[in-house]
OpenMM code with the backbone's topology and positions (N, CA, C; nanometers):
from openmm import Vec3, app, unit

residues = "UNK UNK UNK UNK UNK UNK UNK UNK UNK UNK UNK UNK UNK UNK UNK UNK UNK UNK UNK UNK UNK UNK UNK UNK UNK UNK UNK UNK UNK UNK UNK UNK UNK UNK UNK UNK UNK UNK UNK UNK UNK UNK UNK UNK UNK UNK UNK UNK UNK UNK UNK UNK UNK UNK UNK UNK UNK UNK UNK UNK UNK UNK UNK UNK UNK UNK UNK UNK UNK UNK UNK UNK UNK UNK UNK UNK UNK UNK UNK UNK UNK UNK UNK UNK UNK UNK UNK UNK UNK UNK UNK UNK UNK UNK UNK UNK UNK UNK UNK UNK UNK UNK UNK UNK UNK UNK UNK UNK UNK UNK UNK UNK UNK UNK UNK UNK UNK UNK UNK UNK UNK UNK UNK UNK UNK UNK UNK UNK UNK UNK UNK UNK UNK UNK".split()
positions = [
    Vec3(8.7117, 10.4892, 10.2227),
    Vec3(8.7963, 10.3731, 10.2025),
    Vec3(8.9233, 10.4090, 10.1272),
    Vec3(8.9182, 10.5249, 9.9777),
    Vec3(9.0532, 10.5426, 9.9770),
    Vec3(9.1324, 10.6288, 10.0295),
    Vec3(9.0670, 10.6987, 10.1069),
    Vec3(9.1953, 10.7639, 10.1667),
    Vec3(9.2692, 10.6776, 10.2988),
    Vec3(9.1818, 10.5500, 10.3554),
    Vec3(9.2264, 10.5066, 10.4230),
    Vec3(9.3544, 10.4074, 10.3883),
    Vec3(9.3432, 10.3790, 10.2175),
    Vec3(9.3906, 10.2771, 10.1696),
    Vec3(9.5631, 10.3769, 10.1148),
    Vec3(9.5211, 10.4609, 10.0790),
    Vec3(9.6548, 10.5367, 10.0338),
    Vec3(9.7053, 10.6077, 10.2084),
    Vec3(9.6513, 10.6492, 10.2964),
    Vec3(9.7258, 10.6816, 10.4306),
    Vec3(9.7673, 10.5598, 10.4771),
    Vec3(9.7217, 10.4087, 10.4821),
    Vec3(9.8075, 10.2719, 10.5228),
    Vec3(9.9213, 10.2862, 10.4489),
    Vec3(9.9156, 10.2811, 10.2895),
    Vec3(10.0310, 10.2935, 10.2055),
    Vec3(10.1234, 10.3667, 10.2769),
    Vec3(10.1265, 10.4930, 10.2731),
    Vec3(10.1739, 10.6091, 10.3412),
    Vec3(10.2771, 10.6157, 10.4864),
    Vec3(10.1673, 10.4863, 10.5723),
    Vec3(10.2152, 10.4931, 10.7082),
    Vec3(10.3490, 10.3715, 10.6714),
    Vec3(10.2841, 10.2272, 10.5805),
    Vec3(10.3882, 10.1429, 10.5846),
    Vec3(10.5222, 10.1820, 10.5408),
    Vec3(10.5115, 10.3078, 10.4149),
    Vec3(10.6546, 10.3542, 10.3918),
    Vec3(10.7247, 10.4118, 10.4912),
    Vec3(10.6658, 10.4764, 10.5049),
    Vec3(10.7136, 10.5802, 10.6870),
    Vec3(10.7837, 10.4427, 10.7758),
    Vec3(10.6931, 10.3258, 10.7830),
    Vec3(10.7904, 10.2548, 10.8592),
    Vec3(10.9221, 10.1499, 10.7924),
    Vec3(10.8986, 10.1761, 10.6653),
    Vec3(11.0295, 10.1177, 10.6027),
    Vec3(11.1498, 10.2379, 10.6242),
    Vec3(11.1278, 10.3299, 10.6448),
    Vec3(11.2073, 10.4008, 10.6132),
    Vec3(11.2580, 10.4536, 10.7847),
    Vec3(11.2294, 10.4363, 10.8606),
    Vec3(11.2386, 10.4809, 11.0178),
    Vec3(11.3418, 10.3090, 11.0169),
    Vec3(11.3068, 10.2406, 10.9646),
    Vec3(11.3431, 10.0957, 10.9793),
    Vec3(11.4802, 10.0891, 10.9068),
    Vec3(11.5117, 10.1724, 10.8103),
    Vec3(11.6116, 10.1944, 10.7087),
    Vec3(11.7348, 10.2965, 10.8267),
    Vec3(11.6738, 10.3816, 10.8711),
    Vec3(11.6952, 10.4824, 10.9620),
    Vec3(11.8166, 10.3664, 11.0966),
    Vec3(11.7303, 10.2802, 11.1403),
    Vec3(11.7813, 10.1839, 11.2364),
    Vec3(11.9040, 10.1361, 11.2074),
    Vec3(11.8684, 10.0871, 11.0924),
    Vec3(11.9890, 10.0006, 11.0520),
    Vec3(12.1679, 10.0515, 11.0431),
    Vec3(12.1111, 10.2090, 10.9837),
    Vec3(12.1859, 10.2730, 10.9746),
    Vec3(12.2331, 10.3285, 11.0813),
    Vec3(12.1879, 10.3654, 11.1757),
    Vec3(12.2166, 10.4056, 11.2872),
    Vec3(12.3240, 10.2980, 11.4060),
    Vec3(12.2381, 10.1986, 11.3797),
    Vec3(12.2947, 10.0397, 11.3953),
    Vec3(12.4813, 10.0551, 11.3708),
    Vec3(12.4410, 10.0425, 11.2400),
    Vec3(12.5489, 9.9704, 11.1870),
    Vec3(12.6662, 10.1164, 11.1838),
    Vec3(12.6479, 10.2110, 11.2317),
    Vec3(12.7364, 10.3375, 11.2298),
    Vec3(12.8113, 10.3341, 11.3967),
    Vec3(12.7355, 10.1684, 11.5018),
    Vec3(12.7871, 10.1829, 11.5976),
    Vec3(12.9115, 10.0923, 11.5835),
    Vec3(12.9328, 10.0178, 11.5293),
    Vec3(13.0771, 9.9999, 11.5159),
    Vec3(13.1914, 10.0560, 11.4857),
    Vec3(13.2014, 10.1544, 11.3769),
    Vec3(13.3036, 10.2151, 11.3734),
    Vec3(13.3047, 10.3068, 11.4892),
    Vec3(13.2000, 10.3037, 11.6187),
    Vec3(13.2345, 10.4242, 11.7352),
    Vec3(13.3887, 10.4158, 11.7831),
    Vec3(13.4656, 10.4667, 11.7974),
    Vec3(13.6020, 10.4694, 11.9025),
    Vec3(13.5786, 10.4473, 12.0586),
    Vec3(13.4343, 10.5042, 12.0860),
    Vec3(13.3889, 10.4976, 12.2355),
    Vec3(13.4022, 10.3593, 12.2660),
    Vec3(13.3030, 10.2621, 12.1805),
    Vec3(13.3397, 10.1284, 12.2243),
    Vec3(13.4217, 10.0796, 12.2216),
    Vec3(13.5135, 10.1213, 12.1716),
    Vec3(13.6574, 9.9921, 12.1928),
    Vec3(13.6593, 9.8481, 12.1020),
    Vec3(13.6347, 9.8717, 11.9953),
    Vec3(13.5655, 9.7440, 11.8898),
    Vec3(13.6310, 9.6284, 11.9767),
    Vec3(13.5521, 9.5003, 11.9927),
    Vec3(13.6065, 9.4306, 12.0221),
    Vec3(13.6603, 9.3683, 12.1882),
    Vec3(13.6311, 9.4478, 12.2673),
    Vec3(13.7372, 9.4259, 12.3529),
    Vec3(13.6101, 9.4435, 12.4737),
    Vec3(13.6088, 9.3349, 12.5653),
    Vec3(13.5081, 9.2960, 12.6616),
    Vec3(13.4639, 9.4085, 12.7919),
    Vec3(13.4376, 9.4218, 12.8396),
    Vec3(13.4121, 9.5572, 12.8852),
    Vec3(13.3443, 9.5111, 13.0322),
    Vec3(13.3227, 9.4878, 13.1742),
    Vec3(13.3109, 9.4591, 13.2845),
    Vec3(13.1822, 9.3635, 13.2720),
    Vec3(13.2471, 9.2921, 13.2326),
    Vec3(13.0883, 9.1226, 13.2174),
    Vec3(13.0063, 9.1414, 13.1126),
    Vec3(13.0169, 9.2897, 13.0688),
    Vec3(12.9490, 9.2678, 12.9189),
    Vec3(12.9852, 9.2447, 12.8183),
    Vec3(12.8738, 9.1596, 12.7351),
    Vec3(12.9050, 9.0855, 12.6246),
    Vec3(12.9810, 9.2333, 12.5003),
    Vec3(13.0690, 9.1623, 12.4232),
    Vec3(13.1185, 9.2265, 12.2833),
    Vec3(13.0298, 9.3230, 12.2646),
    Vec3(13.0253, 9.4862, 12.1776),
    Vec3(12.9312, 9.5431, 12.1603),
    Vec3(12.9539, 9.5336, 12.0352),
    Vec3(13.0099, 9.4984, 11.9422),
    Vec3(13.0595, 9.4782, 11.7982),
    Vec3(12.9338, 9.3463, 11.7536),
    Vec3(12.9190, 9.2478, 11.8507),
    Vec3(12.8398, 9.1610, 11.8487),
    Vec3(12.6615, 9.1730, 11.8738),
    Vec3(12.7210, 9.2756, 11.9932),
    Vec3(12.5397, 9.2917, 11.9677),
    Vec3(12.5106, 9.3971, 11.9007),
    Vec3(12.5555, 9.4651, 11.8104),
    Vec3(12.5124, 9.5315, 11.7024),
    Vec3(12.4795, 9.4938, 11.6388),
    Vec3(12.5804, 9.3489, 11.5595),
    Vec3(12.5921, 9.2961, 11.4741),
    Vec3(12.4212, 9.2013, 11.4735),
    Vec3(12.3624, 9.1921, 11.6089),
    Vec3(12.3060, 9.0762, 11.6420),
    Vec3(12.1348, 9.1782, 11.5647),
    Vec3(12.1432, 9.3239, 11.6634),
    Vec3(12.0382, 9.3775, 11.5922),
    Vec3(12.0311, 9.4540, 11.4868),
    Vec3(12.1452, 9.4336, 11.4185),
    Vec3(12.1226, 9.4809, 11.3023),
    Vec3(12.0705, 9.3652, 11.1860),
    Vec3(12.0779, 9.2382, 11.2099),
    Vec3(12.0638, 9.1386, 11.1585),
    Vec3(11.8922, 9.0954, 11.1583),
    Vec3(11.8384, 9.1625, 11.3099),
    Vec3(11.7062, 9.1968, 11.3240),
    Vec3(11.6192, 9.2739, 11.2369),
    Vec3(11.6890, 9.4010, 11.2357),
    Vec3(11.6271, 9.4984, 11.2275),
    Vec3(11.6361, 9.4802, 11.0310),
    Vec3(11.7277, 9.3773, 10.9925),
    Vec3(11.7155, 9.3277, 10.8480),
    Vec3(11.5830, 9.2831, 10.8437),
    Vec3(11.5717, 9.1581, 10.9126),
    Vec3(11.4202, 9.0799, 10.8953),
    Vec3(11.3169, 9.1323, 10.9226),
    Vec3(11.3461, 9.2522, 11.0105),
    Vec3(11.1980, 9.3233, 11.0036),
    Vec3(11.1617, 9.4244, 10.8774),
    Vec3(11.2493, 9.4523, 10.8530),
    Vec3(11.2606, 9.5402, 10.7210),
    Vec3(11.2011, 9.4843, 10.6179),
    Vec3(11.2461, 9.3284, 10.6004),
    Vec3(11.2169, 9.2952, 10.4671),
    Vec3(11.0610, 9.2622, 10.4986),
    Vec3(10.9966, 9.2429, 10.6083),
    Vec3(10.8573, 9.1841, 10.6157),
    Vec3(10.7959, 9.3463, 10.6124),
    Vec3(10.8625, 9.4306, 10.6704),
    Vec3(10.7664, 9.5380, 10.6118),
    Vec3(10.7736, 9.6066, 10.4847),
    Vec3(10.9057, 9.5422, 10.4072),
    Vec3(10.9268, 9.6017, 10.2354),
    Vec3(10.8098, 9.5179, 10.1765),
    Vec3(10.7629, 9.4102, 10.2013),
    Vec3(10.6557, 9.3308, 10.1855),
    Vec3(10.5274, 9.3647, 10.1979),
    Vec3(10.4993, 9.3961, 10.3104),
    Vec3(10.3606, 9.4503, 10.3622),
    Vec3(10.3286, 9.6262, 10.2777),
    Vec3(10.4687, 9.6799, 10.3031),
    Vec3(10.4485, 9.7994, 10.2192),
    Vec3(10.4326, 9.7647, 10.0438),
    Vec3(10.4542, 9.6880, 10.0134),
    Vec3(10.4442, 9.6620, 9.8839),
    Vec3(10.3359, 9.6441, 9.8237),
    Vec3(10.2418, 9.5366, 9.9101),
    Vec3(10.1130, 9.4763, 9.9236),
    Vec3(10.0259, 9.6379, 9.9742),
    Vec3(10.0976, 9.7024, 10.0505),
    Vec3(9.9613, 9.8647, 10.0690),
    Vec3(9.9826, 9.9585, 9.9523),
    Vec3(10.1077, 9.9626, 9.9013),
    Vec3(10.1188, 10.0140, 9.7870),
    Vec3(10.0537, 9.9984, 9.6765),
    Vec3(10.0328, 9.8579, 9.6275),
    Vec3(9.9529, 9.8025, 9.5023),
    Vec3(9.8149, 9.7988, 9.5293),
    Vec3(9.7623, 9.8358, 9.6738),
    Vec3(9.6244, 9.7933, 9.6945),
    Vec3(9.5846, 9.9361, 9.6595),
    Vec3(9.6678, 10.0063, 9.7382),
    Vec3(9.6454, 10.2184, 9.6737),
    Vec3(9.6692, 10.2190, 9.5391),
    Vec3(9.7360, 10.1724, 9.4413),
    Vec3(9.7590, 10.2186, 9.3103),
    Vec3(9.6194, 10.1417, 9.2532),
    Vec3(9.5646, 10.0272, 9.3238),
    Vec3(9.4630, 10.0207, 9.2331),
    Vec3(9.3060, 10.0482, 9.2819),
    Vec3(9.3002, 10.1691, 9.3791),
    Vec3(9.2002, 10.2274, 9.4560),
    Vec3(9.2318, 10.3744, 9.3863),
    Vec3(9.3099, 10.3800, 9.3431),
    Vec3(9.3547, 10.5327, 9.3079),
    Vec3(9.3232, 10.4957, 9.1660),
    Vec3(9.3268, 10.4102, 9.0669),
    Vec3(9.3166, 10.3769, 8.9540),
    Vec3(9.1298, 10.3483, 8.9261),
    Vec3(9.0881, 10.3075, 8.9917),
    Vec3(8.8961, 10.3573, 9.0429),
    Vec3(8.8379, 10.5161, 9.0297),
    Vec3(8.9699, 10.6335, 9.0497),
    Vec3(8.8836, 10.7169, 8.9925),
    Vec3(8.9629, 10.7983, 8.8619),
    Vec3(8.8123, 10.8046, 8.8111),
    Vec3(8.8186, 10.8192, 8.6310),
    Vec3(8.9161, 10.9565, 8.6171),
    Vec3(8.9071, 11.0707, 8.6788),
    Vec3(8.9473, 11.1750, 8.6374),
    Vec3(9.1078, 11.1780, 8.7101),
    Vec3(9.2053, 11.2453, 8.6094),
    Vec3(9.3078, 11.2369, 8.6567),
    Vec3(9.3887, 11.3174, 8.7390),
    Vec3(9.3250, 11.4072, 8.6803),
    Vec3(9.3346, 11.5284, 8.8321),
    Vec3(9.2707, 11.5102, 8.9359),
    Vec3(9.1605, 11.4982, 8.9685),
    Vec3(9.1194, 11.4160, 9.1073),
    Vec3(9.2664, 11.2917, 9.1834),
    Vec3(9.2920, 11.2225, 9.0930),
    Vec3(9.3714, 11.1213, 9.1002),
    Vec3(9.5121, 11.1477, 9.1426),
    Vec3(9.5408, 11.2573, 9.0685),
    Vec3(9.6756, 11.3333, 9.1323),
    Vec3(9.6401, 11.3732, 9.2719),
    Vec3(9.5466, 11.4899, 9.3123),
    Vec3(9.5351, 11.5630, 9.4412),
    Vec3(9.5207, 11.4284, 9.5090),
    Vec3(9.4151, 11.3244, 9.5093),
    Vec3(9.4628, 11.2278, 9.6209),
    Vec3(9.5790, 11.1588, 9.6720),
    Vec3(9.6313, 11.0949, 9.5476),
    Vec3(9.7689, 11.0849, 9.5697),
    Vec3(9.8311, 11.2207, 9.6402),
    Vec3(9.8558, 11.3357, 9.5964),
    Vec3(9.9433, 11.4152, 9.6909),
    Vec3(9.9310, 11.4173, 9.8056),
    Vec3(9.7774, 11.4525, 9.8132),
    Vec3(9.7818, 11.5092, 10.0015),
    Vec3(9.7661, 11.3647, 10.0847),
    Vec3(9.7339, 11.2401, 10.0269),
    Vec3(9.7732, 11.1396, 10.1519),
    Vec3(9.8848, 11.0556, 10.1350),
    Vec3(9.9257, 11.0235, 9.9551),
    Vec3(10.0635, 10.9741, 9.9698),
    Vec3(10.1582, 11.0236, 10.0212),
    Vec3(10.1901, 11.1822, 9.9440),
    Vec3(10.3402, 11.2183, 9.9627),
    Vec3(10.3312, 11.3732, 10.0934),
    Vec3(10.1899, 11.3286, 10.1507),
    Vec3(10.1519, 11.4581, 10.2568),
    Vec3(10.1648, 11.5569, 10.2306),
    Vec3(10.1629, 11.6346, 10.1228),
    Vec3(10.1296, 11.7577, 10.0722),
    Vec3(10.0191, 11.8579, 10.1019),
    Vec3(10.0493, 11.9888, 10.1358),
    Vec3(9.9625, 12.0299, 10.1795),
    Vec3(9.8623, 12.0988, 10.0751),
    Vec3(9.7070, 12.1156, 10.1059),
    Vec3(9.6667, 12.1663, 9.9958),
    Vec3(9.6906, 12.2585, 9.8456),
    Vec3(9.7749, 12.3356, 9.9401),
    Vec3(9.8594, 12.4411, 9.8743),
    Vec3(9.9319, 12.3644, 9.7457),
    Vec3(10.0063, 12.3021, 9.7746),
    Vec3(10.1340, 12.2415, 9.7310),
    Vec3(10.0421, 12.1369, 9.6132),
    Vec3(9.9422, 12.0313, 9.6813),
    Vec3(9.9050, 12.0114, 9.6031),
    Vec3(9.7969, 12.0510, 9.4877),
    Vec3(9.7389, 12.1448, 9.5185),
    Vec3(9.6512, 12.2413, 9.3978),
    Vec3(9.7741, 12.2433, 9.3062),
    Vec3(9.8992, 12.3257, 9.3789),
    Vec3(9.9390, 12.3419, 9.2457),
    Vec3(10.0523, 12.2825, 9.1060),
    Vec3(10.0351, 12.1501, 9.1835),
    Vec3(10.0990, 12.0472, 9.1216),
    Vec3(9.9834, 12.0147, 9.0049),
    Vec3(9.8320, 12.0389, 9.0696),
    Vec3(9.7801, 11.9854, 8.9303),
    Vec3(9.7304, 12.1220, 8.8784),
    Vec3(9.7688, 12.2567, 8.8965),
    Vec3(9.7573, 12.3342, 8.8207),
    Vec3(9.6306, 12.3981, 8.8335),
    Vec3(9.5363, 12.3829, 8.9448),
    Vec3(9.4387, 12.4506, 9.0201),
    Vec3(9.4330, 12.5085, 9.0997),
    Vec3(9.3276, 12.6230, 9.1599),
    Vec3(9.3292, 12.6802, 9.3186),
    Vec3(9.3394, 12.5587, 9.4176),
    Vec3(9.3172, 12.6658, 9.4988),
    Vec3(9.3415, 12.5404, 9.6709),
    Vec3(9.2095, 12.5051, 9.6589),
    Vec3(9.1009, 12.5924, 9.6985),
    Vec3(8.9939, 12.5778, 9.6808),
    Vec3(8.8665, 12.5127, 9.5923),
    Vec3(8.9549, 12.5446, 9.4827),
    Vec3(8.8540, 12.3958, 9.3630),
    Vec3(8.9585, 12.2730, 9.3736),
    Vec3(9.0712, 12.2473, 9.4258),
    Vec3(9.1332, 12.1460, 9.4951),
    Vec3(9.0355, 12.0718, 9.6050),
    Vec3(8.9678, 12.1440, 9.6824),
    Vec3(8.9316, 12.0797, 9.8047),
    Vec3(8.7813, 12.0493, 9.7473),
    Vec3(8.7274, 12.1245, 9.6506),
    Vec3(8.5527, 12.1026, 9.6345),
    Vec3(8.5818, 11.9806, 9.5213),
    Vec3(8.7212, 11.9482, 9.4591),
    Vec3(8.6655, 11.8211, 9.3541),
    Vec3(8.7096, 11.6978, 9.4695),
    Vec3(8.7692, 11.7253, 9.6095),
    Vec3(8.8020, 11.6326, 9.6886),
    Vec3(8.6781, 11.5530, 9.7516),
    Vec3(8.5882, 11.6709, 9.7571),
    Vec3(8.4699, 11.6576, 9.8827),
    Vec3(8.3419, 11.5952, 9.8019),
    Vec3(8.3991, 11.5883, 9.6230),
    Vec3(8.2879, 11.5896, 9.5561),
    Vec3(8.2759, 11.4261, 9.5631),
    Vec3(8.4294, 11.4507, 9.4835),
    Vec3(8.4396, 11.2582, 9.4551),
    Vec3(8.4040, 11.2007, 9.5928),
    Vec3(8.4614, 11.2203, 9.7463),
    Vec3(8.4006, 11.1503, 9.8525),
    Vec3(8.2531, 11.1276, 9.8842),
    Vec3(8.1915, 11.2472, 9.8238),
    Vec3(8.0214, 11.2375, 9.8478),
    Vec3(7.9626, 11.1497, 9.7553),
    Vec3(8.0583, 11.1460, 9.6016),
    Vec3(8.0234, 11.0093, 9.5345),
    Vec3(8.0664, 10.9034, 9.5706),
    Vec3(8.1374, 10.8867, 9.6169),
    Vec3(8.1515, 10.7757, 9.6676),
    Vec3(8.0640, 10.6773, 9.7932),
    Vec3(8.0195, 10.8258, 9.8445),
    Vec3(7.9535, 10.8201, 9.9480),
    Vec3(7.8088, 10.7335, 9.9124),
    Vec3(7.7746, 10.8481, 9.8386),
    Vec3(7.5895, 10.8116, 9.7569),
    Vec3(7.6152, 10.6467, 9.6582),
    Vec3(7.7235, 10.6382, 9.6441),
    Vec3(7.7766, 10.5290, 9.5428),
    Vec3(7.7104, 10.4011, 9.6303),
    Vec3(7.8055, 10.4056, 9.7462),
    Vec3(7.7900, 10.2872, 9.8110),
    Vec3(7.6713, 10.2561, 9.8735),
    Vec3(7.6135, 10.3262, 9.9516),
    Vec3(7.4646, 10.3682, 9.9618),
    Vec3(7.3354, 10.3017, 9.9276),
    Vec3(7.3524, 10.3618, 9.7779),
    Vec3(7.2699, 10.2784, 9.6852),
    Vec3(7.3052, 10.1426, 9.6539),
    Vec3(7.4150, 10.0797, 9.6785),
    Vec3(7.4603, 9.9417, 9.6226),
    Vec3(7.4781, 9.8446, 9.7517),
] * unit.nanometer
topology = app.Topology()
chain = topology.addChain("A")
for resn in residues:
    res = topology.addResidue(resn, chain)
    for name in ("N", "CA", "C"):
        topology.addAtom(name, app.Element.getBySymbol(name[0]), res)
């Protein structure tokens, strides 16, 4: 359950930010010279306008997923705040928040790769036997 809860986190930023990506991309089509700002083009509508139209979109979708990401964010900070040890707590956060690879994250908390991955597999098997019994 938490790694599923910090990889949702994970995925909703990814789509704020592909969504951030749009806008920008969007809104970099007006200053094109190709289009001709302004000026009607063989039955098609303004392209100054329909930029304008999805970039105005691609606002409202943004803000419902700055929302939703907000809401996966706080649900991971307090699934990540469930386990006691804080180094455990770091390596999860790394390798599913910020996708770090084992490597990278061992040595952010100052361990091998390898006792990285056995306090990973430990806490999941408690968690495992946890629920189990309850």
């Amino acid at each position: 359950m938490i790694v599923q809860c910090i990889t949702q986190a994970r995925n909703a930023a990814v789509m704020v930010a592909q969504t951030k990506n749009e806008i920008r991309d969007v809104s970099g089509i007006r200053n094109s010279p190709a289009l001709q700002l302004g000026r009607q083009k063989g039955g098609y509508g303004d392209p100054v306008f329909g930029s304008v139209q999805l970039r105005d979109k691609l606002f409202q979708k943004l803000q419902q997923q700055q929302a939703y990401a907000e809401k996966c964010y706080e649900k991971m900070i307090a699934a990540l705040d469930t386990i006691a040890d804080p180094v455990t707590r770091k390596l999860f956060y790394d390798r599913y928040y910020l996708n770090y690879s084992w490597e990278r994250a061992a040595e952010n908390v100052g361990i091998g790769v390898s006792a990285a991955k056995m306090r990973h597999k430990r806490y999941l098997e408690q968690l495992n036997t946890v629920s189990i019994t309850t």
